[in-house]
C-alpha positions in Angstrom: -25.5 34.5 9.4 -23.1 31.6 9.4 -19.8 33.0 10.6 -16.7 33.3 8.7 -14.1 30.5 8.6 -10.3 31.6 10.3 -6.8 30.4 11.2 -4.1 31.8 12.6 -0.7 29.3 12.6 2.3 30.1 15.0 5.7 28.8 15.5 8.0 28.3 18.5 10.5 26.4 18.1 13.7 28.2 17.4 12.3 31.4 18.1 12.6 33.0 21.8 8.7 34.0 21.3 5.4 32.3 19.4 5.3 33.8 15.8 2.8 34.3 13.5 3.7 32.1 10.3 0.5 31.8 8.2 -2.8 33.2 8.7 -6.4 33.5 6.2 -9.7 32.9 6.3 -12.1 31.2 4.3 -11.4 29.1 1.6 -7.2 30.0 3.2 -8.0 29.0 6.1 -9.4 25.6 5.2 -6.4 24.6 3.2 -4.1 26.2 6.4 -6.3 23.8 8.6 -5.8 20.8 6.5 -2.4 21.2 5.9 -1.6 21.3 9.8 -3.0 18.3 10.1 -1.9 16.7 6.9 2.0 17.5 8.6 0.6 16.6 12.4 -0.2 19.8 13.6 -2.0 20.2 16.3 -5.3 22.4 15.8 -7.2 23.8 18.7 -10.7 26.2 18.6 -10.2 29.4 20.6 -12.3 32.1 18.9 -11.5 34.7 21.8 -7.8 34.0 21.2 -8.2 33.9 17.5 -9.7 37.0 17.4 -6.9 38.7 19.1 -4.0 37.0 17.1 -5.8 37.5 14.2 -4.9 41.2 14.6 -1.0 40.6 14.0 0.6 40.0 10.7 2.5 37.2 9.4 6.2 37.3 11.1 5.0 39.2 13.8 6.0 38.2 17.9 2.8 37.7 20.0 2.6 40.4 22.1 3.6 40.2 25.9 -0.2 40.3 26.9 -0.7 37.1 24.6 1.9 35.3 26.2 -0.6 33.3 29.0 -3.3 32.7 26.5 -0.6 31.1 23.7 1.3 29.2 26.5 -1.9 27.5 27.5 -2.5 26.2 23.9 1.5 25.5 23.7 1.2 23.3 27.0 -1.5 21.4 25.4 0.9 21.0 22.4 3.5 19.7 25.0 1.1 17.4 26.6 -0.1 15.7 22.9 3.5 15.7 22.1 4.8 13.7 24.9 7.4 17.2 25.1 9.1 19.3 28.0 9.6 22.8 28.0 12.5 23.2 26.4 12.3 20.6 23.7 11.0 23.0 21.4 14.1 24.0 20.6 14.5 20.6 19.1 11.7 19.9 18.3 9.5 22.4 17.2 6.4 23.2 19.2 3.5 24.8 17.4 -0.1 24.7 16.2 -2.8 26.3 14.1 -5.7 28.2 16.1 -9.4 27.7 14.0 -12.6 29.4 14.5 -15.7 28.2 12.3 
């Protein structure tokens, strides 16, 4: 059984924690996917992690026990980015989180 496509988006930026912004699966989660990248998302595969924040609802803060596993991902954002911590609240640090 092939298992089903998912994606989770969050957003930093101007918020004081990561925040669920968009989230589907299937046919959703393809167009979430393509979009990121269409605008320069960054798009990482963390099934374990996208399992748990695909639990939350849209608008909702990742939960304190999340906060180590999303920082990871938001590091790597920082590293692609050429960023600092800090400069996503100029910026804009965020990223989309895929399982296939």
């Amino acid at each position: 059984m092939k298992p089903r496509k998912q994606a989770v988006a969050l957003e930093y930026g101007m918020n004081d924690v990561p925040v669920v912004i968009a989230k589907g699966d299937e046919h959703l989660a393809e167009r979430l996917i393509e979009e990121a990248r269409r605008q320069g998302v960054y798009v990482t595969q963390d099934p374990q992690l996208l399992a748990l924040l695909g639990r939350l609802n849209v608008d909702d803060e990742i939960p304190p026990e999340l906060y180590t596993a999303v920082a990871v991902i938001l590091s790597w954002v920082y590293w692609l980015k050429g960023m600092r911590p800090g400069d996503e609240k100029r910026g804009g640090a965020g990223g989309v989180d895929e399982a296939a």
